[in-house]
Every structure is written in structure tokens, then in C-alpha cells.
N, C-alpha and C positions, 0 to 999 in steps of 0.2 A: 469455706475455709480459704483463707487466704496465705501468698506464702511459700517456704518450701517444706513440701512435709518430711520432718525427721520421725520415723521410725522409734518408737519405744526401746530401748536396752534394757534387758531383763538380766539379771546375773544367773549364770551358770557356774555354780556348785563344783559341776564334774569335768568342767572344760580344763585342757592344760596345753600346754605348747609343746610339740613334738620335734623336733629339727632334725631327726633322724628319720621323719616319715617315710621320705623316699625315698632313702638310702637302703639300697638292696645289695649284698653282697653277690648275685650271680643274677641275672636276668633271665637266662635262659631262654629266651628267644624275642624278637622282636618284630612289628609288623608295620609295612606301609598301606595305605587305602591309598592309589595313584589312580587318576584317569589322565591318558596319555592318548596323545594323536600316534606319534610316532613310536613305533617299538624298538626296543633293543636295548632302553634301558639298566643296565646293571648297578646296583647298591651291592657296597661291600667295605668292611673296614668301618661301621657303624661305630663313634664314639659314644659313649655315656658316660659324663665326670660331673664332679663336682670339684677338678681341683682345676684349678684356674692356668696352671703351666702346661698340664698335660698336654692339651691341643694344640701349643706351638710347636713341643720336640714330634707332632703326629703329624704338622703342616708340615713339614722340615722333611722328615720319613717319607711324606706322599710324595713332594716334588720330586724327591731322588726317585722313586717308585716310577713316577711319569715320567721324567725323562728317559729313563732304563725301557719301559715298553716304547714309547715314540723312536726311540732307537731302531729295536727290534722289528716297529711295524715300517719303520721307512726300508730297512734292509730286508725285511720280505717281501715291499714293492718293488723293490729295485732288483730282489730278483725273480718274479714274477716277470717285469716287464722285460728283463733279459732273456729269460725261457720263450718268451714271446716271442721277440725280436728275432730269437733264432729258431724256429717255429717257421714265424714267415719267410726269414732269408731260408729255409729250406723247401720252402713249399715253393718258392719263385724259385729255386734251382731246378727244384721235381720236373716243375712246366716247363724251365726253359729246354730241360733235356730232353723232354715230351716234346716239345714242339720241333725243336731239330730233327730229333727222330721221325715224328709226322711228315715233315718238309723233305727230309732224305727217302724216306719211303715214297711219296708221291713222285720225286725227281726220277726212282728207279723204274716205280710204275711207268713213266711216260715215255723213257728209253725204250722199256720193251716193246712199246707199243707199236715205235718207231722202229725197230730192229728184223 
């Protein structure tokens, strides 16, 4: 045989065109198969349309969505690293009181010694 081979067409009787096949009115749930290096992944806000507008007024929704938490997460670093900062500016007080007091005790220590 030479050529490209086509395939015989048989007519099917009971065959008919469906356009609502995969139009389900509730899903009720849905799943990923992910293999992933890094964890922490989260999915949420899963679309399924078939209308062609929906996805930009849901693009529009996310942005505002992600700037509101970028917000939120810069203002919990910032004060994270303020609790920090005074954190250490107390612990470098703690010492430095410590260490006078150390310095003043030995100073008295060595008077006695002398006296």
C-alpha cells in the first residue's frame, strides 16, 4: 500500500451532536493530580465557564483580591519586624544594665578588699 491511508467512514444511524455534553449545572467538586518540588501550593477560586466575559470581571476581582492581601502581608511584616527590633533594643538594654551592674559589683568587691 502506498500513500496515506484513510480510514473507511461507516455511517452511524444513532450518532447525534450534543453541545450540552459538558454542560453540568453544579460540579460539585473538582481535582488536581500535581507533582510539585516545592510545597505550599494553594488553589482556590477554581473557574469553570463556558461564557467567554465571565473570566475578565474574575481577572478584575482577583487583582483587587491580591493587592488587599499584599497589603495585609507587607503590614504584618512590618510589624513583625518592629516587635523584633524592639525585642532586641530590649535585650541590648537587659545587658547593658547587666553589665553595669556586673562592673559596679566588682568595683565594690575590690574596695572591700582594700578597706
Amino acid at each position: 500500500y502506498k500513500g496515506e491511508w484513510v480510514h473507511p467512514e461507516i455511517e452511524n444511524p444513532e450518532y447525534f451532536t450534543d453541545d450540552f455534553v459538558y454542560k453540568y449545572e453544579d460540579f460539585g467538586v473538582i481535582g488536581f493530580d500535581l507533582w510539585q518540588v516545592k510545597s505550599g501550593t494553594v488553589f482556590d477560586n477554581v473557574l469553570i465557564t463556558d461564557d467567554v466575559a465571565e473570566p475578565e470581571s474574575e481577572v478584575e476581582a482577583f487583582k483587587k483580591r491580591k493587592e488587599g492581601e499584599e497589603a495585609m502581608k507587607t503590614a504584618e511584616e512590618e510589624k513583625e519586624k518592629a516587635e523584633k527590633e524592639a525585642k532586641e533594643a530590649e535585650e541590648i538594654k537587659e545587658n547593658t544594665i547587666q553589665a553595669l551592674l556586673d562592673a559596679a559589683d566588682r568595683n565594690n568587691s575590690a574596695e572591700d578588699v582594700y578597706d
